[in-house]
TILONU-973425 format. One record per residue (C-alpha): residue in one letter; x, y, z. Coordinates in steps of 0.1 Angstrom, whole numbers, plus 5000, padded with zeros to 4 digits. Example, Ala and Ser with C-alpha at 12.3 -4.5 7.8 and 13.67 -1.06 7.14 Angstrom:
REM TILONU-973425
ATOM   code      u      v      w
ATOM      A   5123   4955   5078
ATOM      S   5137   4989   5071
END
This chain:
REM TILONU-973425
ATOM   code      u      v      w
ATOM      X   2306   5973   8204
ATOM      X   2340   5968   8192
ATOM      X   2351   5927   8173
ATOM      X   2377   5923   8198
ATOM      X   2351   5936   8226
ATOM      X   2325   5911   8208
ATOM      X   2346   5885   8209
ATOM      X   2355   5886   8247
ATOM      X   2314   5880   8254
ATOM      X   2300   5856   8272
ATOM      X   2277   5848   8241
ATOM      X   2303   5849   8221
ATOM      X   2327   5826   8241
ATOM      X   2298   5803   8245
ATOM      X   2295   5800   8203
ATOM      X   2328   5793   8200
ATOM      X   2334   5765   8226
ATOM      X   2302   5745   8216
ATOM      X   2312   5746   8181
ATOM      X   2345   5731   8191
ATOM      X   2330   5707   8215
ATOM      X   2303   5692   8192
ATOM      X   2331   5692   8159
ATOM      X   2353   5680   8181
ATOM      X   2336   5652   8201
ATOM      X   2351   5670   8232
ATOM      X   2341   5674   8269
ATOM      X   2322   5710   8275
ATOM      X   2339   5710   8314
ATOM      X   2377   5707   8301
ATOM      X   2367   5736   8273
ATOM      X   2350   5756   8297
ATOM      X   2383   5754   8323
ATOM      X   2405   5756   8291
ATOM      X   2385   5793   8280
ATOM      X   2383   5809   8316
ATOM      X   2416   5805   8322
ATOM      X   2428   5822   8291
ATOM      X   2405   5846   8287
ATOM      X   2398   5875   8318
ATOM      X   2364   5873   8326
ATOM      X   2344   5885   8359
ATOM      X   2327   5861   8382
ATOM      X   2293   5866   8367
ATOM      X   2306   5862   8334
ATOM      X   2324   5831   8340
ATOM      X   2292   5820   8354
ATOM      X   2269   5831   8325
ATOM      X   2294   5810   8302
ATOM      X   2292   5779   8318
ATOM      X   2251   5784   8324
ATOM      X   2249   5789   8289
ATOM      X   2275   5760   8273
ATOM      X   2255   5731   8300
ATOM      X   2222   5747   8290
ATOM      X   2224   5746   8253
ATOM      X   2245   5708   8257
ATOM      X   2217   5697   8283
ATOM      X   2189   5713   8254
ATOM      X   2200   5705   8223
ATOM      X   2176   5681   8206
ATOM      X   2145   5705   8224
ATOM      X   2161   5733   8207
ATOM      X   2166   5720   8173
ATOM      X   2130   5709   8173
ATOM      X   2119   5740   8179
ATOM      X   2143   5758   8157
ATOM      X   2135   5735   8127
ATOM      X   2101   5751   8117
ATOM      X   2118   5784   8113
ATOM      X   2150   5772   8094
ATOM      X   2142   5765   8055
ATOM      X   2177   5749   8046
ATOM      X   2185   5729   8073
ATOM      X   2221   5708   8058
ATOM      X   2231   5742   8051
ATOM      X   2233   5758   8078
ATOM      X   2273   5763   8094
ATOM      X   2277   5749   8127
ATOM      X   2284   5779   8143
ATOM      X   2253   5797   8129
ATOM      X   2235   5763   8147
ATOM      X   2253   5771   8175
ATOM      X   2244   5809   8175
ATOM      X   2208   5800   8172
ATOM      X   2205   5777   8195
ATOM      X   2221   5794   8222
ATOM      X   2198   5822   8213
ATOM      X   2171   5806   8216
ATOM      X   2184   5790   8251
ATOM      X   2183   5827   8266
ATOM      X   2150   5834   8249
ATOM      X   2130   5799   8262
ATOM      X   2147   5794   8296
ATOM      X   2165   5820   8310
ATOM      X   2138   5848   8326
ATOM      X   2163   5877   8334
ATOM      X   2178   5880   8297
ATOM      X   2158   5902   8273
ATOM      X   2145   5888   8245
ATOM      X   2159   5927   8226
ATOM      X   2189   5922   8244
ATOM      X   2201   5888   8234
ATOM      X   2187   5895   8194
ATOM      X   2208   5928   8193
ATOM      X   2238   5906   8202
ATOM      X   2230   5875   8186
ATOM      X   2232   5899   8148
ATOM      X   2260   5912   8162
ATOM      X   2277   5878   8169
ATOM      X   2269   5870   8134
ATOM      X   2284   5900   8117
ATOM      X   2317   5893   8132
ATOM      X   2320   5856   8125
ATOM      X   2299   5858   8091
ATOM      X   2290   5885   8070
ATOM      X   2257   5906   8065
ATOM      X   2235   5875   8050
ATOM      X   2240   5858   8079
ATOM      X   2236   5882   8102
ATOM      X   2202   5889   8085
ATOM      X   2193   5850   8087
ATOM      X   2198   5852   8127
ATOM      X   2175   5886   8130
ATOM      X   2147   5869   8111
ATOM      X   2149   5835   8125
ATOM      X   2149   5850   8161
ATOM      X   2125   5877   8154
ATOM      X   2104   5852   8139
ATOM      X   2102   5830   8174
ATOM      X   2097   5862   8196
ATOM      X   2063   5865   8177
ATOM      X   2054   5833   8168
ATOM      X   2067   5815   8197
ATOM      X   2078   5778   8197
ATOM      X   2059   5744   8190
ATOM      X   2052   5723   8220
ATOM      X   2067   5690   8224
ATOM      X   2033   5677   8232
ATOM      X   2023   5676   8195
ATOM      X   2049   5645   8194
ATOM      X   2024   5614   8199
ATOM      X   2053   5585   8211
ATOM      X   2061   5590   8245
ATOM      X   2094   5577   8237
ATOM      X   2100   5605   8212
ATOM      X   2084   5629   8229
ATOM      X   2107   5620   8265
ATOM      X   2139   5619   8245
ATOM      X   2132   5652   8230
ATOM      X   2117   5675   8258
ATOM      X   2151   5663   8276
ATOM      X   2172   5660   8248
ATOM      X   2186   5626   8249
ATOM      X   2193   5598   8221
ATOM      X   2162   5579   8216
ATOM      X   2184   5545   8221
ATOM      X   2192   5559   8264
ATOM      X   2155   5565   8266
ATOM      X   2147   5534   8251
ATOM      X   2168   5515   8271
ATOM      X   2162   5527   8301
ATOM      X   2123   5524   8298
ATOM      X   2134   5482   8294
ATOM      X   2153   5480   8324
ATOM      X   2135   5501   8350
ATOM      X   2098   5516   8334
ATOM      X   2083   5548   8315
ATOM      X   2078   5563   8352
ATOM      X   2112   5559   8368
ATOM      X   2129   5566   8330
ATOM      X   2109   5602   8328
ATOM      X   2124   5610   8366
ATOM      X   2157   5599   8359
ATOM      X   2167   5622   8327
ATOM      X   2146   5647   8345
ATOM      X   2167   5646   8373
ATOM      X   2198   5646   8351
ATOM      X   2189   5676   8335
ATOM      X   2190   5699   8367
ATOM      X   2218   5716   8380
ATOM      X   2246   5696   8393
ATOM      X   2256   5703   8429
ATOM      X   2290   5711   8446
ATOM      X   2300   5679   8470
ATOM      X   2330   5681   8492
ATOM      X   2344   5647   8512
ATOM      X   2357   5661   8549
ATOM      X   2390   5640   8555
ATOM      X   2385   5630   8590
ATOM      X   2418   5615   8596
ATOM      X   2424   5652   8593
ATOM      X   2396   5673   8611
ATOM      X   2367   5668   8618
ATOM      X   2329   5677   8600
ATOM      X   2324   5703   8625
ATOM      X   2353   5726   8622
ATOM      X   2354   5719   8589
ATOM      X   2321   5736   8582
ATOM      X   2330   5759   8605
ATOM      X   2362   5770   8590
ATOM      X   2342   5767   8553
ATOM      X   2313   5788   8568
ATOM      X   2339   5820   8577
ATOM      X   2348   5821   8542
ATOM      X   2317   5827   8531
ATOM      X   2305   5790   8521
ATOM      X   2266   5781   8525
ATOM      X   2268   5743   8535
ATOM      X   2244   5716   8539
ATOM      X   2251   5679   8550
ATOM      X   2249   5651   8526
ATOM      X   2222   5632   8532
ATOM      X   2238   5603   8515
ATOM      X   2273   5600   8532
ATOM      X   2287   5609   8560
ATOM      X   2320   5623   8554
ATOM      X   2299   5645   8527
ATOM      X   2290   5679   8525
ATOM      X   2269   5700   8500
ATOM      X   2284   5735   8490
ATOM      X   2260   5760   8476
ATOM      X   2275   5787   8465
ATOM      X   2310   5779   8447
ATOM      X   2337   5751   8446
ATOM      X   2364   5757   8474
ATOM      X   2394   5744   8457
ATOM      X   2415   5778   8468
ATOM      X   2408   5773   8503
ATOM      X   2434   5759   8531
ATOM      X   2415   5732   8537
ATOM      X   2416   5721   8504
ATOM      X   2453   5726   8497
ATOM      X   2462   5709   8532
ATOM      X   2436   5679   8523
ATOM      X   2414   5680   8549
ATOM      X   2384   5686   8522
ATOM      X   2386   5670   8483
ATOM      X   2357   5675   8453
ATOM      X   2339   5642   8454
ATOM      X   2302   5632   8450
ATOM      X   2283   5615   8478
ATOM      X   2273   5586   8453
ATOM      X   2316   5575   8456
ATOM      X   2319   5581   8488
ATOM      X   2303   5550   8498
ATOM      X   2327   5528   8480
ATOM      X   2352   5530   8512
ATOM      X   2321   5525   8534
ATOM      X   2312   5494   8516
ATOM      X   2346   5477   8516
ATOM      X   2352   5480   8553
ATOM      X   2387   5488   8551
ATOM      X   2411   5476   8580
ATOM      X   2442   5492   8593
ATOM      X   2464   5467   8579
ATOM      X   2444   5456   8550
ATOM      X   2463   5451   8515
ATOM      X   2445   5467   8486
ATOM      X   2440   5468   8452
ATOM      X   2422   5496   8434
ATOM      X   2422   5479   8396
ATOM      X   2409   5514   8377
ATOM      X   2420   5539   8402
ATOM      X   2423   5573   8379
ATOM      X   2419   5599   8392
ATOM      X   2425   5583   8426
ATOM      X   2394   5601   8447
ATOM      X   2384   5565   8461
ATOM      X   2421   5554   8463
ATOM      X   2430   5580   8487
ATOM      X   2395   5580   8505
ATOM      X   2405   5542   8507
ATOM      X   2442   5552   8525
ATOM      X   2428   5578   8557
ATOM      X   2417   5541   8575
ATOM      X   2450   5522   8570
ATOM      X   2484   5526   8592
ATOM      X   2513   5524   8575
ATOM      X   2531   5509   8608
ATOM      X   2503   5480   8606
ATOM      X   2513   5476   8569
ATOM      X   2484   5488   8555
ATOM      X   2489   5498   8519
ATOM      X   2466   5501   8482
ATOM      X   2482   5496   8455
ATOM      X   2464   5519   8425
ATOM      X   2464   5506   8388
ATOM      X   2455   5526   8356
ATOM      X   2462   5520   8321
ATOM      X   2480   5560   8313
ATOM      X   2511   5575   8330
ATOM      X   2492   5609   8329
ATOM      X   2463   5594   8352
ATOM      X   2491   5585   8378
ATOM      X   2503   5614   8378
ATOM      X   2469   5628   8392
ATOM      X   2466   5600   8413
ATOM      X   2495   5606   8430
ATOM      X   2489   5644   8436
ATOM      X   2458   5634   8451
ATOM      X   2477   5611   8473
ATOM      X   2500   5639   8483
ATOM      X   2475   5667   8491
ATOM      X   2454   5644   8509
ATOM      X   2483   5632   8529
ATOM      X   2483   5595   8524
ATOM      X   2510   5586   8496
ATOM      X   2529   5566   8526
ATOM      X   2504   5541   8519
ATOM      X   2495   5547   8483
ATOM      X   2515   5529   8454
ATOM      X   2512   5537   8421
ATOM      X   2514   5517   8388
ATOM      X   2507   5524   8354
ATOM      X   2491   5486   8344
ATOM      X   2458   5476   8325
ATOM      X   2439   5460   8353
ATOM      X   2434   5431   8328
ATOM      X   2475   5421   8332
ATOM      X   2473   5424   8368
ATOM      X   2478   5387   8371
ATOM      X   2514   5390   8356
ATOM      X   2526   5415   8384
ATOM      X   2508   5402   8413
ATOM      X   2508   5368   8430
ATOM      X   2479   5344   8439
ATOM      X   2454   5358   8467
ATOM      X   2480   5384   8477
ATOM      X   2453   5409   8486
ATOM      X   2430   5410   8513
ATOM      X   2402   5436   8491
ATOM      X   2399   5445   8457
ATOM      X   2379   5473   8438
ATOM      X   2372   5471   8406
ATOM      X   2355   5506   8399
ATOM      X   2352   5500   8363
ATOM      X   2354   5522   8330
ATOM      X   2321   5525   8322
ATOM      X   2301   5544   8299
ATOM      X   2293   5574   8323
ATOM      X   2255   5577   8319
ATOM      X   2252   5583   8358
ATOM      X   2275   5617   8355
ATOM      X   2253   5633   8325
ATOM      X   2239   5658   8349
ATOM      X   2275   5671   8354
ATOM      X   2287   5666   8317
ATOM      X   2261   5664   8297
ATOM      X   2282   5656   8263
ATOM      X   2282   5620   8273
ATOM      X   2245   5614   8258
ATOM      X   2255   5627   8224
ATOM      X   2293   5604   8225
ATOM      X   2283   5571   8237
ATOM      X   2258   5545   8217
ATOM      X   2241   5512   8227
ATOM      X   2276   5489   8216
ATOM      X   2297   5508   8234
ATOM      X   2273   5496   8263
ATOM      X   2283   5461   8247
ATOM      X   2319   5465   8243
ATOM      X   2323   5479   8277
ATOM      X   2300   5454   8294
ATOM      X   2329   5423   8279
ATOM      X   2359   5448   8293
ATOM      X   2341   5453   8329
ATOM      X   2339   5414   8330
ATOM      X   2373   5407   8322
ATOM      X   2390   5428   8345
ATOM      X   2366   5416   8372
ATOM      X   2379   5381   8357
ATOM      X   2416   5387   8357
ATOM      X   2415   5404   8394
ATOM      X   2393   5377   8408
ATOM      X   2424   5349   8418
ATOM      X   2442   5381   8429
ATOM      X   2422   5384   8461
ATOM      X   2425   5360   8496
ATOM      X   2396   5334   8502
ATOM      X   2374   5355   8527
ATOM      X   2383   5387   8508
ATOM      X   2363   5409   8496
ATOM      X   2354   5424   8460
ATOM      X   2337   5457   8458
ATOM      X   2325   5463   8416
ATOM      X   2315   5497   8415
ATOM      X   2301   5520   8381
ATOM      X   2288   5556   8375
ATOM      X   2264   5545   8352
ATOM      X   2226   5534   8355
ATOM      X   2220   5508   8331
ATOM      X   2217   5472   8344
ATOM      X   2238   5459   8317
ATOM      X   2267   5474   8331
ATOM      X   2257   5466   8362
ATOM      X   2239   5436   8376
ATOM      X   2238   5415   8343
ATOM      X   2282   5419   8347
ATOM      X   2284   5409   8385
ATOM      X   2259   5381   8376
ATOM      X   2278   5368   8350
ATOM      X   2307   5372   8366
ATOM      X   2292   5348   8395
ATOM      X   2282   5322   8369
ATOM      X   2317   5323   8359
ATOM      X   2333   5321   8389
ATOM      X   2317   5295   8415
ATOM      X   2343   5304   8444
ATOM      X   2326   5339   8445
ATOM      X   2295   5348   8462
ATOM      X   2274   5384   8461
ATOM      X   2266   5397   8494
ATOM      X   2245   5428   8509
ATOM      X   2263   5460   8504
ATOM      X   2276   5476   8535
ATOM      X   2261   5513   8542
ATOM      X   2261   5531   8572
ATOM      X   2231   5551   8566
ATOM      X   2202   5528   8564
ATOM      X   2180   5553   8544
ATOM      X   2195   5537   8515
ATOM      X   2178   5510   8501
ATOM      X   2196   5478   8489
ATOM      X   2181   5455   8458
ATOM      X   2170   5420   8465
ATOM      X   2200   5410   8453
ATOM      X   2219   5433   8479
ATOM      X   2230   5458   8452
ATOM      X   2231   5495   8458
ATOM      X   2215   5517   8434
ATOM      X   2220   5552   8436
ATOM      X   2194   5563   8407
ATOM      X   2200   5599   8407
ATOM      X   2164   5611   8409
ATOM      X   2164   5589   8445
ATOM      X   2190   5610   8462
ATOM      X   2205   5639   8439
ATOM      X   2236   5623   8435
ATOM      X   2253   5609   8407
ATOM      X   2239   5576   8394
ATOM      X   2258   5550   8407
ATOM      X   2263   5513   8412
ATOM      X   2276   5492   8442
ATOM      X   2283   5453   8446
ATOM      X   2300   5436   8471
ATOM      X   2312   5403   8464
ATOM      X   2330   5377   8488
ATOM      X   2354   5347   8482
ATOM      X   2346   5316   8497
ATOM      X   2372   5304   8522
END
């Protein structure tokens, strides 16, 4: 095979971007979308890319440790021969259909173009090595701490954590559940059609659907994303997960309700907010985020989905909101709050490797400020919906209960869902852990102002 042909591979591609990602500190997903559009690829290569890039991210630690025995010079090594190697190795452990001949031949091939004959001879061994030695088993690692964090290749400090907050048991099913493949979940916006001929019109493109067994409005794709549809263009489906939809369920939005969404980017609860007002009852959000660029996106969102009459933008840290808006001006508030992201590792699985226990801190005294500096912002009666995509409790309930020491005018109340499968804490939280339902992990408070 020819360098440039070599260089247009899957395997190839896949070296490249995870070197980039991991020197980097980047996100794999906006790599991925970044390298298929500039590069032609077919469907099943695109496919084999992006199986390879989440399976190496979602890996790594696993295949290090079993890489290690067979590498002598460890600090040596150049990240994209790690890269190489581990990717390798990803085909050879966990992917059945790829021949272990196969992905060797191009692995040395790989390494030739990039390197030079040493190196190339370095992958062959090491590779050749594991196809007839094989690889050690995690179970020789004694802590089950250890031995958790690597066989699902997370930061000893997430599995530690989460084994003090909710148990070894429910710790070991949560990263195992984030470690599986993420699923495709579309919203159907029913101010526009309905479920049913939504599926319908889905179905006779060639779309295999489920319903969501969480929301409603949601439905489960299984075989492709259906952003070039019509029904996506016209906004009558959006991308969202289940675990978000049931923000809008659990504010109980009015017709004429005033809103504000503090951290709207990129605006998919903002606009799911804006199909149940009226713009002739006065019915309006108005969406806050700190960056221009992210209102941008929140207003394109607001545009496909048909609902900008009702939708006003403003670029704002949530934390000044006080200097813009007057005293109990709103009638509901949501504070979905940056967080550190732990509940969307199954769909980008860098975030294990970026984020540490004090950003957990740092982020835990941010989420309680802005919940501070909306709180005067909203009527006595209102309601206050706090909302995270992460699973740990100190982003979670320790914020909202600190925030209710803080603030004796505020009380928490049960959640509202529609679907009473879910199960609310016995403080009335909701907890979407993702091993519960399949959908990203997810947190839910409701909070009301005394009158």
């Amino acid at each position: 095979m020819k360098t440039k042909q070599i260089k247009q591979t899957s395997r190839y591609l896949a070296m490249e971007l995870l070197e980039k990602a991991e020197k980097n500190q980047s996100f794999s997903n906006v790599l991925l979308n970044a390298t298929v559009e500039s590069v032609q690829l077919s469907k099943e290569d695109r496919s084999f890319l992006t199986e390879l890039v989440y399976g190496v991210i979602q890996n790594k630690r696993l295949l290090d440790y079993q890489l290690e025995p067979f590498i002598k010079k460890q600090k040596r090594l150049d990240l994209w021969v790690r890269q190489l190697l581990r990717l390798s190795l990803y085909q050879m452990t966990k992917l059945d259909r790829v021949p272990v001949h196969a992905v060797v031949d191009e692995a040395v091939q790989i390494a030739k173009v990039r390197g030079h004959k040493g190196i190339s001879g370095l992958v062959n061994g090491v590779l050749r090595n594991i196809d007839r030695r094989g690889v050690r088993s995690v179970e020789e690692i004694a802590d089950p701490i250890e031995r958790m964090a690597i066989e699902y290749s997370y930061p000893q400090w997430i599995i530690h954590l989460l084994q003090e907050e909710v148990g070894l048991d429910d710790t070991n099913k949560i990263v195992q559940s984030l470690s599986s493949k993420s699923k495709v979940s579309l919203r159907v916006n029913q101010a526009k059609i309905s479920k049913e001929d939504a599926i319908a019109a889905l179905e006779a493109e060639g779309f295999e659907l489920t319903e969501s067994s969480v929301a409603e409005d949601g439905l489960i794709s299984q075989n492709g994303l259906p952003v070039q549809t019509e029904l996506f263009k016209q906004g009558k489906i959006t991308i969202q997960d289940e675990s978000s939809m049931l923000v809008a369920e659990a504010m109980k939005v009015e017709e004429s309700d005033y809103i504000l969404d503090a951290c709207a980017a990129p605006g998919g609860k903002t606009v799911h907010m804006a199909t149940y007002l009226k713009p002739e009852l006065h019915g309006k959000i108005v969406a806050l985020d700190l960056h221009e660029n992210k209102i941008k996106k929140i207003k394109e969102n607001s545009d496909r989905l048909g609902v900008s009459q009702v939708v006003e933008t403003r670029a704002l840290d949530a934390r000044k909101s006080k200097e813009l808006f007057d005293v109990e001006s709103f009638d509901k508030i949501l504070v979905d709050a940056p967080c550190s992201g732990l509940g969307l590792m199954r769909r980008k699985p860098d975030i294990r490797y970026q984020k540490s226990l004090e950003d957990i801190y740092s982020l835990q005294k941010v989420q309680v400020d802005i919940l501070n500096s909306v709180a005067p912002l909203l009527k006595k009666g209102g309601r206050l919906i706090y909302s995270t995509c992460t699973i740990t409790l100190k982003e979670n309930d320790e914020v909202v209960h600190r925030f209710i020491e803080e603030n004796e005018d505020f009380v928490i109340e049960p959640v509202f869902v529609k679907n009473k499968e879910l199960t609310l804490s016995e403080d009335g939280f909701l907890h979407l852990y993702p091993h519960l339902y399949g959908t990203d992990g997810f947190f839910i408070a409701s909070l009301r102002k005394k009158q």
